[in-house]
C-alpha angles and dihedrals in degrees: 000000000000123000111258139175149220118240092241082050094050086039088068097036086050109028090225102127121244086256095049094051084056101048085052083049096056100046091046091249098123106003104190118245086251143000129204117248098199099035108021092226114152132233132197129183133214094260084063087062097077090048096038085053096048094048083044084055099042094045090057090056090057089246101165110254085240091050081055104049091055090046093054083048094062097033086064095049097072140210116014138015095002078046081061098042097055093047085050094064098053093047094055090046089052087053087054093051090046094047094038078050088051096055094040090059097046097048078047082058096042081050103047095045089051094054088057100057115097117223131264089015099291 
């Protein structure tokens, strides 16, 4: 039989907490190897850590969950134009981060040159 494991089991091997794992369940992100019919417990196996990491990695970096999906569709799909699929979302989501970073250092200038102004003009 092949090694499986709990979700609080996977939680810990993953760090993706036990909610987490059950939100991705539920929107068919990360469907756990086997699920109990009598009980609903859920089972992963040692070949979801790669993805659960990558989601985990991609998640810390704010990538929409929708951005993901397709990314671990392509991802899935091997060598070639699904390779460069996956590597175009991330590098369209980089482009957000680096814009969303632009803005935010230019508001902290605007900030920051405003503070320094006396009132009234003295």
């Amino acid at each position: 039989m092949e090694e499986r494991w709990t979700i609080g089991e996977f939680s810990r091997i993953t760090h993706l907490s036990i909610r987490t794992l059950r939100r991705y369940h539920e929107q068919d992100l990360l469907v756990p190897a086997q699920v109990d019919p009598a009980t609903g417990y859920r089972y992963y196996t040692p070949a979801q850590v790669r993805p659960a990491l990558t989601i985990r990695r991609l998640r810390e970096l704010d990538l929409p969950l929708a951005d993901l999906r397709s990314f671990l569709q392509a991802e899935s799909g091997g060598a070639g134009e699904r390779r460069d699929a996956a590597q175009q979302i991330v590098a369209v989501h980089l482009r957000r981060l680096e814009d969303r970073l632009g803005r935010t250092q230019r508001a902290a200038r605007r900030s920051g040159n405003s503070s320094t102004r006396r009132p009234n003009g003295q």
